[in-house]
C-alpha positions as CSV (number, residue, x, y, z in Angstrom):
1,X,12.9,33.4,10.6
2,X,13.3,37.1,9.2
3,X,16.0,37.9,6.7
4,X,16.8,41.1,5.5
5,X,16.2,41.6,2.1
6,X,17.6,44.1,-1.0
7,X,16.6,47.3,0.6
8,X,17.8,48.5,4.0
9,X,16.1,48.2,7.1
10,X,13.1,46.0,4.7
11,X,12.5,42.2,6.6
12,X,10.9,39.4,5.1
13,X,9.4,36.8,6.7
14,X,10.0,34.1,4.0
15,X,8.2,31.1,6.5
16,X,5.1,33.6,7.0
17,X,5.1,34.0,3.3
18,X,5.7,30.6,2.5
19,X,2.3,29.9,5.0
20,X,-0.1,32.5,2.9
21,X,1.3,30.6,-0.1
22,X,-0.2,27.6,1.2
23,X,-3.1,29.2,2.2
24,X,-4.2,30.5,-0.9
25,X,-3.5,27.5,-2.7
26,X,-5.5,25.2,0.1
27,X,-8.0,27.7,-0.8
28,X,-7.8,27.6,-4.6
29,X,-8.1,23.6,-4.3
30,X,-11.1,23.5,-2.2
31,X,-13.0,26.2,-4.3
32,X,-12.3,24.2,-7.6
33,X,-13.0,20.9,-6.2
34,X,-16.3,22.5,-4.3
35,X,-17.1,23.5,-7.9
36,X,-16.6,20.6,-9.4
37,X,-18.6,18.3,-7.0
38,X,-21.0,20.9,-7.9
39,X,-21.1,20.6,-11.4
40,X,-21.0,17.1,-11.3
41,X,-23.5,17.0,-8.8
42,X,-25.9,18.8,-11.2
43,X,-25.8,17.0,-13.9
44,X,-25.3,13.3,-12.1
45,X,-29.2,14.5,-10.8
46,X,-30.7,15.9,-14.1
47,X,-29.2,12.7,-16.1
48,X,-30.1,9.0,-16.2
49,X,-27.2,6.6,-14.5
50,X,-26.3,5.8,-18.1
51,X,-24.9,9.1,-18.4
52,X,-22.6,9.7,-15.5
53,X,-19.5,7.8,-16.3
54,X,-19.4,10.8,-19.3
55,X,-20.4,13.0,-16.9
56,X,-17.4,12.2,-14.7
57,X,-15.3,12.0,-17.5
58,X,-15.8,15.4,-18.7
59,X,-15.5,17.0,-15.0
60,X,-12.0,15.0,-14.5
61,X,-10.9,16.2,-17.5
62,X,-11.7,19.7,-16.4
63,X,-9.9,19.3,-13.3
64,X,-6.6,18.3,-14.8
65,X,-6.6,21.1,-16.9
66,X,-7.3,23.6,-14.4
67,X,-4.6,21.9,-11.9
68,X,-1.6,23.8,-11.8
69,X,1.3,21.4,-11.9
70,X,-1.0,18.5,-12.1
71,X,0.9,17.4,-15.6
72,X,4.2,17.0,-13.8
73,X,3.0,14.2,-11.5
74,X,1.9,10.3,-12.0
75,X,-1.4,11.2,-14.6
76,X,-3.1,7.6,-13.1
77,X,-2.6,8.5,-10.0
78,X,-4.0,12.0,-10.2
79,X,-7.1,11.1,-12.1
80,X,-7.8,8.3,-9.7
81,X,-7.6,10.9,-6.5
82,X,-9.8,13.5,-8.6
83,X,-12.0,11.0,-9.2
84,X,-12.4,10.0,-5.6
85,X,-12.7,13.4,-4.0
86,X,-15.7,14.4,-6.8
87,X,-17.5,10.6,-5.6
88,X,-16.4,11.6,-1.8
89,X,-18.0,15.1,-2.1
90,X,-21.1,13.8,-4.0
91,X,-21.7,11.0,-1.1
92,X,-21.4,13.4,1.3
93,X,-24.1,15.6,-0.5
94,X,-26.7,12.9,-1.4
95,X,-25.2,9.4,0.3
96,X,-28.2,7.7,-1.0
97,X,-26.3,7.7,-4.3
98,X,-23.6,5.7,-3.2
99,X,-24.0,2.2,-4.5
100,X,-24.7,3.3,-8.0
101,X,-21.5,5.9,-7.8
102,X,-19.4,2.6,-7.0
103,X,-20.7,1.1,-10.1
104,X,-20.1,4.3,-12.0
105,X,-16.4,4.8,-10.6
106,X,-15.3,1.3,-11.2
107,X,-16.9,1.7,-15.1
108,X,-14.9,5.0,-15.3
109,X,-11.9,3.2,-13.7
110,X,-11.9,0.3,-15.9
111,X,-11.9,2.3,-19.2
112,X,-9.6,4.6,-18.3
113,X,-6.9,1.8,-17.4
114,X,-8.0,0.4,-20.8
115,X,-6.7,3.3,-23.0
């Protein structure tokens, strides 16, 4: 609903503001996690199956700190979500890589509830 703000006759719509806010940062989520599945993507397919648990590693790593306000909430929880939207977005690329992602996201899992 509009309010009137400082200035006379000057209406805000604070919901249809509060929407573009949203917007932009549905927007700025999708194009960092697209880039990240991309990344990982890369260098899961130029790297032997040894290698992608680091490879995960580093890219979940670079997620959190390009977050914004990911350091305020549960840090297990967020690294296991990141984790599973870079394995959801890689399946959806190349699903033929499935079985050995499992095996890479339970190593990843495992050492990073070890720490």
């Amino acid at each position: 609903q509009p309010l009137v703000a400082g200035h006379v006759g000057e209406v805000i719509d604070f919901q249809a503001v509060a929407e573009g806010l949203r917007e932009i940062a549905a927007q700025f989520e999708h194009n960092v996690v697209t880039q990240a599945t991309q990344n990982l993507s890369r260098k899961i397919s130029r790297s032997p199956s040894e290698h992608w648990k680091d490879h995960l590693t580093d890219e979940v790593n670079q997620l959190m700190k390009r977050g914004v306000f990911l350091e305020h909430l549960h840090q297990e929880r967020v690294i296991m979500a990141l984790t599973l939207t870079l394995m959801k977005g890689i399946c959806v690329q190349t699903p033929q890589l499935l079985r050995i992602l499992f095996t890479t996201v339970h190593q990843f899992v495992s050492y990073a509830g070890s720490r």
